[in-house]
C-alpha positions as a printed Julia matrix, in Angstrom:
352×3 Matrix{Float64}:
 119.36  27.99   69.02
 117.27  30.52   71.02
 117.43  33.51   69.79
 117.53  37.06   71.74
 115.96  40.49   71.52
 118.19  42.96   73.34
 117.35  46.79   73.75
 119.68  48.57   75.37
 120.45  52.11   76.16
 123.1   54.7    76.66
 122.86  54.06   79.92
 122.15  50.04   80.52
 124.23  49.66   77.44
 123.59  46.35   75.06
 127.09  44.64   75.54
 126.64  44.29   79.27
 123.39  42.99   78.78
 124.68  40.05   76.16
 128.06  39.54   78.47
 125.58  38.75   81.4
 123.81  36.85   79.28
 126.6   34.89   78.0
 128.07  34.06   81.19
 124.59  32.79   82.93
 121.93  31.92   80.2
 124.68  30.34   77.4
 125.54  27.8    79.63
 122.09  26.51   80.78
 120.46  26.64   77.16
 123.72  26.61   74.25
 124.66  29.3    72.18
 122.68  32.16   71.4
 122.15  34.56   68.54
 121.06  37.87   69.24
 119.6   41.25   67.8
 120.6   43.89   69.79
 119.93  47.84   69.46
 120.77  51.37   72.02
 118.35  53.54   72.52
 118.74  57.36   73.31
 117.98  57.45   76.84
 118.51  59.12   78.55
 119.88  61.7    76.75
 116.45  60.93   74.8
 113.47  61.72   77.82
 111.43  59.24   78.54
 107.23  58.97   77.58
 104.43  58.0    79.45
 101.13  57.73   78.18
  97.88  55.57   80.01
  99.07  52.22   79.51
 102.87  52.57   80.52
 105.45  54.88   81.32
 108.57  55.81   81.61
 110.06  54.23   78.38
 111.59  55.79   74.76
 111.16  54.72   71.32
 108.31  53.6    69.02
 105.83  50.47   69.04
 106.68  49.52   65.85
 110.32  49.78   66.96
 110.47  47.61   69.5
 108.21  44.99   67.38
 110.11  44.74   64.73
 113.29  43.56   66.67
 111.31  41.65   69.71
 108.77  39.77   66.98
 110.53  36.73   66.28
 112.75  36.62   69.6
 112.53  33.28   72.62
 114.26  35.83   74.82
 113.65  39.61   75.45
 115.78  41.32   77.5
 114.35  45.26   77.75
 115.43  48.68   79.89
 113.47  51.29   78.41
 111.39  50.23   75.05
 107.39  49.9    75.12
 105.97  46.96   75.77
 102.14  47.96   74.6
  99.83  45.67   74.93
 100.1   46.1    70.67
 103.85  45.0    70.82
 103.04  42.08   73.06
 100.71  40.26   70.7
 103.15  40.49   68.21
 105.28  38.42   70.14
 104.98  35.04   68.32
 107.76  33.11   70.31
 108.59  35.06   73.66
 109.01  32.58   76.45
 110.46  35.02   78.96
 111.37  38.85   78.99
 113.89  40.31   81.5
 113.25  43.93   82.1
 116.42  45.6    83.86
 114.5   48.08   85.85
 113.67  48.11   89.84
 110.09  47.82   88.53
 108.89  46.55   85.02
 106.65  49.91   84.59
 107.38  50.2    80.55
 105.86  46.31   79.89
 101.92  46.24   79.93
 102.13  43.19   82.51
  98.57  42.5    82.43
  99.07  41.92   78.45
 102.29  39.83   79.4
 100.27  37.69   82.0
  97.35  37.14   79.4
 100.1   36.0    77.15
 101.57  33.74   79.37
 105.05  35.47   79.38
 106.77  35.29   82.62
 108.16  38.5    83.45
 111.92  39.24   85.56
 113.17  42.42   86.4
 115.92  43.85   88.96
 114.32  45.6    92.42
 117.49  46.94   94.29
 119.99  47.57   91.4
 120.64  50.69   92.37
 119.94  50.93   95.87
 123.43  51.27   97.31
 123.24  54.12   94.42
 120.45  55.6    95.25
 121.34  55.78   99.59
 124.43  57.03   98.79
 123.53  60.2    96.87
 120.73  60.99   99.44
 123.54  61.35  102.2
 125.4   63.68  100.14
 122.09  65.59   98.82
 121.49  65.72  102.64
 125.02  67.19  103.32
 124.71  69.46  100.13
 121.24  70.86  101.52
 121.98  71.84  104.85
 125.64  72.32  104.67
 125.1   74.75  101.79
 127.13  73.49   99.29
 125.28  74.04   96.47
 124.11  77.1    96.89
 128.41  78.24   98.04
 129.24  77.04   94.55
 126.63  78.54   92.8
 127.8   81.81   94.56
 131.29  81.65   93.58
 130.85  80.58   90.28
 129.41  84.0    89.68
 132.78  85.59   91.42
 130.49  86.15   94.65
 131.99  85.13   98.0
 129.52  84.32  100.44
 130.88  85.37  103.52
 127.33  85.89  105.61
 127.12  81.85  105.3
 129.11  82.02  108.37
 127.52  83.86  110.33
 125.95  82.83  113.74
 122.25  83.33  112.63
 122.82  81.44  109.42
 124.96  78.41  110.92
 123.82  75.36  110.31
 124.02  72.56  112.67
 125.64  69.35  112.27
 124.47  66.54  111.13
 125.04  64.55  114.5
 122.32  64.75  116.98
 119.56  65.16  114.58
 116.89  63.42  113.6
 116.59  61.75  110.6
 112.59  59.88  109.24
 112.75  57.82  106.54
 109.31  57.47  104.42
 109.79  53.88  102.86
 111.88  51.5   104.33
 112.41  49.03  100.88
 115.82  48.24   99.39
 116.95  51.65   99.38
 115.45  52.71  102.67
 116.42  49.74  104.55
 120.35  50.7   103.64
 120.0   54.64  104.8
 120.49  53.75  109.03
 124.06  52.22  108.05
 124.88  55.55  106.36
 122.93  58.14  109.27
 124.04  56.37  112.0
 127.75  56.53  111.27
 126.82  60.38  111.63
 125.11  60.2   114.92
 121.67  60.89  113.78
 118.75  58.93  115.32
 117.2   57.32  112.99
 112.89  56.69  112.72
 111.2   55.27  109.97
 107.85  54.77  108.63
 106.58  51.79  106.5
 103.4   49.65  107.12
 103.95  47.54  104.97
 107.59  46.08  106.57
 108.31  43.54  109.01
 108.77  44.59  113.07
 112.23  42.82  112.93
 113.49  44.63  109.71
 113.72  47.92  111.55
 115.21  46.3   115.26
 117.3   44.26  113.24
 119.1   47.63  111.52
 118.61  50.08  114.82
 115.94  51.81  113.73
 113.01  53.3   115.6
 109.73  51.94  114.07
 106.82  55.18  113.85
 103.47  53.64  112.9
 101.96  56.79  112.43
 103.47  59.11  109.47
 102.38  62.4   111.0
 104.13  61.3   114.29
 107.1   60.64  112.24
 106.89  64.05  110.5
 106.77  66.2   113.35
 109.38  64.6   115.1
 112.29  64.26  112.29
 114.54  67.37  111.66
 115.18  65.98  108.08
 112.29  64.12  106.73
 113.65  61.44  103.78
 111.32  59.66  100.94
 112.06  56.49  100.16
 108.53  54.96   98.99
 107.12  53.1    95.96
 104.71  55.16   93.47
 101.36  53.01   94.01
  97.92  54.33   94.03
  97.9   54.74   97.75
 101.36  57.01   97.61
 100.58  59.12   94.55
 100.17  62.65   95.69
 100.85  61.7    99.83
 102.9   63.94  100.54
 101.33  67.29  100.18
  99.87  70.44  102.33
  99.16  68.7   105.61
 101.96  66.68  105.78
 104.04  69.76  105.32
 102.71  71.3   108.06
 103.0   68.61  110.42
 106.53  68.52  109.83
 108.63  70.59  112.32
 109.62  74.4   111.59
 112.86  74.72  110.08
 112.67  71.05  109.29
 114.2   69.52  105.47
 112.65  67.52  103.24
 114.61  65.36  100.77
 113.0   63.29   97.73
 115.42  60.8    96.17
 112.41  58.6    95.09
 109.84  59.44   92.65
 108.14  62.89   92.04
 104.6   62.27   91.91
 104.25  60.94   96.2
 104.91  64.78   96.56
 102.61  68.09   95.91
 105.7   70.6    94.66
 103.16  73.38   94.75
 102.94  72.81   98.01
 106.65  72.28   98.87
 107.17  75.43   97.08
 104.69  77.05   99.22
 106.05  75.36  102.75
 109.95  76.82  101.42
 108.57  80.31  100.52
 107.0   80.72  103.92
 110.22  79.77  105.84
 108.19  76.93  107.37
 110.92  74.83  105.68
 114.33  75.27  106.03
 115.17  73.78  102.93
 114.93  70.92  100.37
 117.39  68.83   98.25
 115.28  67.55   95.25
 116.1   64.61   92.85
 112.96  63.84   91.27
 109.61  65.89   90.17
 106.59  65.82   88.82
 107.29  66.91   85.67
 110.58  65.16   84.07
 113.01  66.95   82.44
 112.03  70.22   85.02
 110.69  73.11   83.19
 113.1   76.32   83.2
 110.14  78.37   84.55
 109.56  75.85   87.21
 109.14  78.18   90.87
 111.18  76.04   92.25
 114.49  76.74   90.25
 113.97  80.17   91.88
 114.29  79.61   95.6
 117.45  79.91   97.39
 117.07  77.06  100.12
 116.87  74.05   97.79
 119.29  71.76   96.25
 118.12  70.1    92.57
 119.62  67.5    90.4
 118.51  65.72   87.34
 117.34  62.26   88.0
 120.95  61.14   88.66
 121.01  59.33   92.56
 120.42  55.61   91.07
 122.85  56.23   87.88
 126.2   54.2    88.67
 128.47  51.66   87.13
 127.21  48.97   89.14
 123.82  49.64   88.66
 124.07  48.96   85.12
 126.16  46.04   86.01
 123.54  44.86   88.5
 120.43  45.05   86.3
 122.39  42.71   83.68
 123.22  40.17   86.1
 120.32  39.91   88.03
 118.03  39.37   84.89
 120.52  37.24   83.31
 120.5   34.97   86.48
 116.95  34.47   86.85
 116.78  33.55   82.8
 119.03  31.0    83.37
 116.98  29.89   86.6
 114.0   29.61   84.25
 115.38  27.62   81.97
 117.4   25.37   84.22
 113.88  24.72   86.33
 115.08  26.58   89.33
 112.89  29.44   91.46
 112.97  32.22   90.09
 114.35  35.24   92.62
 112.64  38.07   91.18
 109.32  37.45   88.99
 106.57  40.05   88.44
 104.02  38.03   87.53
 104.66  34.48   89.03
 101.29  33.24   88.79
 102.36  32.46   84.65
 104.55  29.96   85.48
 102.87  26.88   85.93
 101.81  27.6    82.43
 104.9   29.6    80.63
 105.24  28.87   76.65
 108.57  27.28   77.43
């Protein structure tokens, strides 16, 4: 009877993970017992050190439930390369994330452990909230709320000279064009924005195919787009690419939105392009430093609009990550391809 390691969270919470389980992998392999645990995230912020990030909890933690375990299904416990050769039975570990960045893969691969995960379970999520950041930002929202939660009514927002302009007409570049970017022209369009996007790494038909203007050169893009949108994967190529000179290239009174990950983006220099007014604004989701300092600069401007981490949290991304991880289990052990493997190259030789 296989047994299963389960870590869950407050967020990707353990029963959803053993229902998907139960209704994909039970019926391929028999009954299953399990050893399941939550773990504080996120209310509990999440480490990073230099062999993985992103992930809460101890070593020893997560070693002393995964040990003895066939199946490991993981959100946000470390997967060191320590904890992996502890891992006397493992024949497959599902990680519910879009990217398995808390599991040393090269330790994994080594070990022979094939390795699924879930890219895109919160994309619809994630495209969604960067709409309504985008409307929050330059409609003013946020900052109208903040002003009459304090008993102030912000009359001079309608003024001529402070009116902003509607959403239709302008021009919208998207920075990344994967899962999440590849949903945002649906969305725009329905406004009446034109729509641009930059990616070298996509397909010509993938932007024709979704009415999207293809820019092959990012600064092109930048100086072009009246909101600028980052949708991009943290790689070593991306890490700090959005900084000074691409601020400047970008048009004056231009806004720049980051639903992706904090370090693509210099905030120093952000802070620097808002200050000067070459900016007209930015609605923030992610940073460089996670939770955000209360000193940061940036909690002091008036033409920004923050929240926490939040655009990919949603009931069906939970729901998602269960069921695509359970699925591709239950692919591995039935002998079927496996939809979504991060290090495929294991399989032809996978303890199973």
């Amino acid at each position: 009877m296989p047994h299963v390691a389960v870590f869950g969270d407050l967020f990707v919470r353990a029963s959803i993970l053993i229902q998907a389980l139960e209704t994909h992998v039970r019926p391929v392999v028999g009954p299953l017992t399990y050893a399941s645990c939550e773990l504080g995230y996120p209310l509990e912020p999440a480490q990073h050190n230099a062999e993985i990030r992103e992930y809460v909890a101890a070593e020893a933690d997560a070693l002393a439930r995964a040990a003895d375990a066939d199946i490991i299904v993981n959100h946000m416990a470390p997967f060191t390369a320590a904890v992996v050769a502890g891992l006397g039975r493992a024949e497959i570990i599902g990680s519910s994330r879009t990217e398995p960045v808390n599991i040393n893969m090269p330790a994994v691969t080594a070990a022979g452990i094939p390795v699924v995960y879930a890219p895109g379970r919160n994309a619809r999520a994630v495209a969604e909230f960067t709409v309504g950041l985008i409307i929050a930002e330059t409609r003013n929202l946020a900052r109208s709320h903040a002003a009459l939660a304090q008993g102030v009514w912000r009359a001079d927002l309608y003024l001529y000279d402070r009116a902003p302009r509607e959403l239709a007409g302008q021009t919208v570049g998207l920075i990344g064009f994967g899962n999440i970017g590849k949903l945002m022209p649906g969305y725009l369009r329905a406004f009446g924005m034109r729509v641009l996007a930059y990616d070298p790494y996509v397909a010509d038909a993938e932007f024709s195919e979704r009415g999207v203007e293809r820019i092959t050169d990012m600064a092109a893009l930048l100086a072009e787009s009246d909101i600028v949108s980052l949708h991009a994967r943290v790689t070593p190529e991306t890490r700090g690419f959005i900084a000074e000179p691409q601020f400047r290239q970008m048009k004056r009174g231009a806004t720049f939105i980051n639903t992706a990950r904090g370090p693509m983006v210099d905030y120093d220099a952000l802070y620097r392009a808002l200050v000067s007014g070459h900016l007209a604004g930015a609605g923030l989701e992610t940073f460089s430093v996670e939770p955000m300092p209360p000193d940061a600069p940036l909690l002091r401007l008036p033409n920004v609009t923050l929240s926490p981490h939040i655009a990919g949290c949603s009931v069906q991304s939970a729901q998602n990550a269960a069921e695509m991880v359970a699925r591709d289990i239950a692919n591995f052990y039935a002998g079927r391809p496996l939809a979504h493997c991060a290090n495929p190259e294991v399989l032809s030789h996978a303890r199973r």
